[in-house]
Structure formats: structure tokens, C-alpha cells
C-alpha positions in Angstrom: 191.4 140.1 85.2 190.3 138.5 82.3 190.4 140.8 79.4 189.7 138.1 76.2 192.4 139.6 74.5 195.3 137.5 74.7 194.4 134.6 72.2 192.7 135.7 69.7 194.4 136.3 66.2 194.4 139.7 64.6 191.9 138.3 61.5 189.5 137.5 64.2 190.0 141.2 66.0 189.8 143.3 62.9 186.4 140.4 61.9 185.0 141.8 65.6 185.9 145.1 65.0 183.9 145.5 61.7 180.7 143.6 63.0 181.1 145.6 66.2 180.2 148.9 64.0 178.1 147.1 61.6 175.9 146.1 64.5 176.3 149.8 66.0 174.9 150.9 62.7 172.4 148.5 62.2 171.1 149.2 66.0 171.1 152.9 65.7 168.5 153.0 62.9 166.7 150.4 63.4 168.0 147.7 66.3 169.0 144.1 65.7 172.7 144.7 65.6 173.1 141.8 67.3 172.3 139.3 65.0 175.8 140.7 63.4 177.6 141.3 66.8 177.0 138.2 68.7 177.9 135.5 65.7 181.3 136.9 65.9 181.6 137.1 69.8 181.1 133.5 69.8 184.2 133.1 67.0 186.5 134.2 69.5 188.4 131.2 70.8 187.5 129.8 74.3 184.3 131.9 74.7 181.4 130.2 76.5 178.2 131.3 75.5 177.1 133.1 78.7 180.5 135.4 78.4 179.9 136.2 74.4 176.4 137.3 75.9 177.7 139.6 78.4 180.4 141.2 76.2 178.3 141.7 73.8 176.2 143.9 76.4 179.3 145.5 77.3 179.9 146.3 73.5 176.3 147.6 72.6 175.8 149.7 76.1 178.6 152.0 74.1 176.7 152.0 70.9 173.3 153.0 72.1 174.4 155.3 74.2 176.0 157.3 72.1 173.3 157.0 69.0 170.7 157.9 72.1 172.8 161.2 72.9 172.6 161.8 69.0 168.9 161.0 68.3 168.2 162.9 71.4 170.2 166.5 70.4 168.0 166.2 67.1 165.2 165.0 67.5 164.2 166.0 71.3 161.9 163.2 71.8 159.8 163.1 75.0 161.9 162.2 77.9 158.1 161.8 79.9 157.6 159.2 78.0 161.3 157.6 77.2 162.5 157.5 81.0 159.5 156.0 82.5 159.8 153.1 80.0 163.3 153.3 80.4 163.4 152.4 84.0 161.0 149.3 83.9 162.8 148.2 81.0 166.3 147.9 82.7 164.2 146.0 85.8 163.0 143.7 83.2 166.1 143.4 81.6 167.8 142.0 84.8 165.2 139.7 85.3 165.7 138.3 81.8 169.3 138.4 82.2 168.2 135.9 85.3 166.6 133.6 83.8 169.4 133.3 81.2 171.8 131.9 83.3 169.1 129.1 84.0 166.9 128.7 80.9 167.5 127.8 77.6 166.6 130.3 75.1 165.6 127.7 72.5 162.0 127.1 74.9 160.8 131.0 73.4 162.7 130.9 69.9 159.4 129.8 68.5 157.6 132.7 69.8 159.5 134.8 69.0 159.8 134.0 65.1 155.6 133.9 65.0 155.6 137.8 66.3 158.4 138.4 63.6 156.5 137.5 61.3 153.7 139.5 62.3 155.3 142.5 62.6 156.7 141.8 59.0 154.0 141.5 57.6 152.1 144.9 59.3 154.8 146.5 58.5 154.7 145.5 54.9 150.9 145.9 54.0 150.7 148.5 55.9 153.0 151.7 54.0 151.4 154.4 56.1 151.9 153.3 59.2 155.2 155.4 60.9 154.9 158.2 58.6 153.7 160.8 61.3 153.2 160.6 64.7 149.4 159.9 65.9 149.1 159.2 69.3 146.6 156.5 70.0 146.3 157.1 73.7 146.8 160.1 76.6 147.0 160.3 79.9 147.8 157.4 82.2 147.1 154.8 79.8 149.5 156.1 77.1 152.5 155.9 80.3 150.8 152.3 81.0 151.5 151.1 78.3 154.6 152.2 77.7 156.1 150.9 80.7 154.1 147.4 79.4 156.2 147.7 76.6 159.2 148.5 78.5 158.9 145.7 81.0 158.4 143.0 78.4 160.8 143.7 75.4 163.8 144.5 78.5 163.1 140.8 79.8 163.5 139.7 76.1 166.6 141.6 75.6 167.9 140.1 79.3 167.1 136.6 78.1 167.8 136.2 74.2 168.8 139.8 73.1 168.7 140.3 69.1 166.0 142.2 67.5 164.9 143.8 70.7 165.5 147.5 69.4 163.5 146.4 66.9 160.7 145.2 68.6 160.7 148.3 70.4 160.2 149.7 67.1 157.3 148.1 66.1 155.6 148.6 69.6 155.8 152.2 70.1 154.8 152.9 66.0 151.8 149.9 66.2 150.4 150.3 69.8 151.2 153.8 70.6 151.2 155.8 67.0 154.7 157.4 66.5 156.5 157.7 63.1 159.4 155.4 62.8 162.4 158.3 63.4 160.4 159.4 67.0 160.2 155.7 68.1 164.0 155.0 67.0 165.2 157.6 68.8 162.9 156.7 72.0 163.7 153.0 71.6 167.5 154.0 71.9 166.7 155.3 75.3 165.0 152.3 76.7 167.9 149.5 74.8 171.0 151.8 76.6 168.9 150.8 80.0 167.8 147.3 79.2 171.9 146.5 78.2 172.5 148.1 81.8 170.0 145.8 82.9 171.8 142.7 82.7 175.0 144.0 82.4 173.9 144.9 86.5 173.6 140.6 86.6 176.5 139.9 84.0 179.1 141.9 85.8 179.0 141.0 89.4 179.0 137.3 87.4 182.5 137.7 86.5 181.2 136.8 82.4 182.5 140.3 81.0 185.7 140.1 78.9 186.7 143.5 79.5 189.2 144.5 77.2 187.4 142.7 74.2 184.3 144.5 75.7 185.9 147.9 75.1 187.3 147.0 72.0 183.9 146.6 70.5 182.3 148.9 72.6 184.9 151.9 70.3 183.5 150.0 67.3 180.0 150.1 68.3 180.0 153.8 69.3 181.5 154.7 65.8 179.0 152.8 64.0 176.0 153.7 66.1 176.8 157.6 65.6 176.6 157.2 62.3 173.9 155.1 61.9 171.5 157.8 64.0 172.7 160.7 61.6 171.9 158.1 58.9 168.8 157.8 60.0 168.2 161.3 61.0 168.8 162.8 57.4 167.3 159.6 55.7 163.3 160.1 57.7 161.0 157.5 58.2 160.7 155.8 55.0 164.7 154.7 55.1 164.0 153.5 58.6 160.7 151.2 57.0 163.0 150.0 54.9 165.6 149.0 56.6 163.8 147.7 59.7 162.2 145.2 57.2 165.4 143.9 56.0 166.6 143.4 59.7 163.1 141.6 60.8 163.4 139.5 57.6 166.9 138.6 58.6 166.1 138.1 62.6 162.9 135.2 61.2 166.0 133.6 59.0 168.2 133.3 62.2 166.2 132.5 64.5 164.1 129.8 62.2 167.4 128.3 61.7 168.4 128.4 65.1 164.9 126.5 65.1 166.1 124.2 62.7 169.0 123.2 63.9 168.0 122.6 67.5 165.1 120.0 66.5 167.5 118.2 64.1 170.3 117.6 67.1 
């Protein structure tokens, strides 16, 4: 068994190590960890893309678990809602994950970066919005739509992957009406399924590097358990604040990534 171990210096280890809980960090308040995690997966020597992919599942399934278990034992938020979403997100994520293996994530890149922007820009001219929770629907709808939600951002995370825990975000404050620490806390249920998700197609696969895996999954854990008490004594308006830094930084990336590809 492969563990991805065995050539890589210990400057590149300890780099992986610290972006591993950086990312847990970042993810645990308000997602897009992996714009930090995945760069330095794909330092590692001899790594093909598809395996930096799944080990970097392997690495955040660790993280938002645990900052999941923490937002959950402080902030109770409705399982009703969370599990639901939870469960079509994960199918959605394995269909993403799919699609992966035989799609280039370049085709949605631009998408992506115009709904970025968007959401930067509500969030930005609009301060109140996350301060409380205001339900904007009940009954069946308000499940409908979350398992919409659900189903769509897990076949983004399956397929591309950074910024979905901030998408998540954005959906359940903008379309649905919770404040910014209920829908972190939520959104950490749903990404710990959608990272099941594909790791359910990644592992079968053989495109796990186990030991490196585990390695940053330690790192992730660390950093996402302390990134949910951040957020958790911090309230809503850290978690505005952050989360705009993050989206700011996931339009740079990705606009590069944008860049680059139509100048090659």
C-alpha cells in the first residue's frame, strides 16, 4: 500500500502539515480550506492531480468532522434540517467526484468565479444579513430547498472542491435566513458528508495516499477544532469577516486558474 510518505522531504512534510491546520481553520469558520490545503498536496513529489484530490478528502473528512462535533455540542443546530441536506449532499458529492475523473474542471471555473462575485458583493452591501436567524420558508419547502442546496454544492465539492463550505454559507444565510454561526455549524454537517461522498468513489479508485492522508487529516482536526471555538466565541460578525476574505481569495485563484488556462 501506497502511503505517499516515502519521498517527500521533511520541509515539504512540516509545509503540509501547517497548511493542513490552516485549512482546518479556515474551513471550520467559514469553509475554503482548500484553496490552502490542495496547493500544497500537489507540492508533494510524484502526485497526480486525481490522488492530491482524494487525499485532500481524506485530510478534510478529519477536519470537519471534528469542527462539526464541536459546533454541534454548542450550538445545537437543527439536525431536521442538517441530516436531510446532509444525505443528498454526499449523493451529490459522489456524482461530482464522477464526473471528475472524466471532466476537466476548467469547463465550470468561469461559473463559478461569476457566483463568487456575487456572493461577495451581497455579502458586502448587505451588513445585516447573518446577524439573526429569520427563516424565510416552513414546512416542506424550507426541507426542499435545503436538500436543493445540498444536492448541488455536494456535486461542486465532488467535482472541483474549494470554497464549497463557503458556498454553503452563503446559501443557507441568503436563501434560507440563518445567521452566519447557525449556518457554519450546519454547513459543517453537510461538507463531513459531501468529503464522504467522493471519498466513497476516490477510495475504491486506489487515488488515496493513506499515510499522507492521515498525516493531514491530525493537522486538519487540530486546526478545525480550533477554528469552530474561534468562531463560536467570535459570533457572526467575525464569521462576515472572514468569509469575505476567503471568497475574495477563492475569485483570485480561481480567476487565475482562468488566466492561466486560456494563455496555455
Amino acid at each position: 500500500m501506497v502511503s505517499g510518505l516515502e519521498s517527500i522531504e521533511l520541509s515539504t512534510l512540516i509545509l503540509i502539515v501547517v497548511a493542513g491546520f490552516a485549512a482546518g481553520w479556515v474551513d471550520a469558520v467559514v469553509g475554503g480550506g482548500g484553496l490552502i490545503q490542495l496547493p500544497a498536496m500537489l507540492l508533494v513529489p510524484g502526485i497526480s492531480p486525481v490522488q492530491a484530490l482524494a487525499t485532500n478528502k481524506m485530510g478534510s473528512i478529519f477536519g470537519t468532522t471534528t469542527s462539526a462535533v464541536t459546533y454541534y455540542r454548542r450550538v445545537r443546530p437543527d439536525l431536521r434540517t442538517a441530516l436531510p441536506m446532509a444525505v443528498i449532499a454526499m449523493a451529490g458529492s459522489f456524482g461530482g467526484a464522477v464526473l471528475a475523473a472524466n471532466l476537466p474542471a476548467s469547463v465550470f471555473k468561469p461559473i463559478i468565479v461569476v457566483a463568487l462575485v456575487a456572493v461577495a458583493l451581497f455579502t458586502a452591501f448587505r451588513p445585516n444579513v447573518g446577524e439573526l436567524t429569520r427563516l424565510r420558508h416552513s414546512g416542506h419547502r424550507h426541507y426542499v430547498l435545503a436538500c436543493l442546496i445540498g444536492g448541488v454544492i455536494g456535486f461542486y465539492d465532488g467535482l472541483i472542491g474549494p470554497g464549497t463550505g463557503s458556498f454553503l454559507i452563503i446559501a443557507l444565510v441568503s436563501a434560507m435566513g440563518y445567521a452566519f454561526l447557525e449556518a457554519s455549524a450546519k454547513a459543517k454537517i453537510v461538507n463531513m458528508a459531501t468529503n464522504a461522498g467522493a471519498l466513497l468513489f476516490f477510495v475504491p479508485h486506489g487515488a488515496v495516499l493513506w499515510g499522507l492522508g492521515l498525516v493531514l487529516g491530525l493537522a486538519n482536526m487540530a486546526g478545525g477544532y480550533l477554528g469552530a471555538r474561534t468562531a463560536v466565541k467570535q459570533g457572526n460578525k467575525f464569521i462576515r469577516v472572514v468569509f469575505l476574505a476567503v471568497v475574495g481569495a477563492l475569485v483570485i485563484k480561481l480567476g487565475s486558474d482562468i488566466w492561466q488556462d486560456s494563455i496555455a
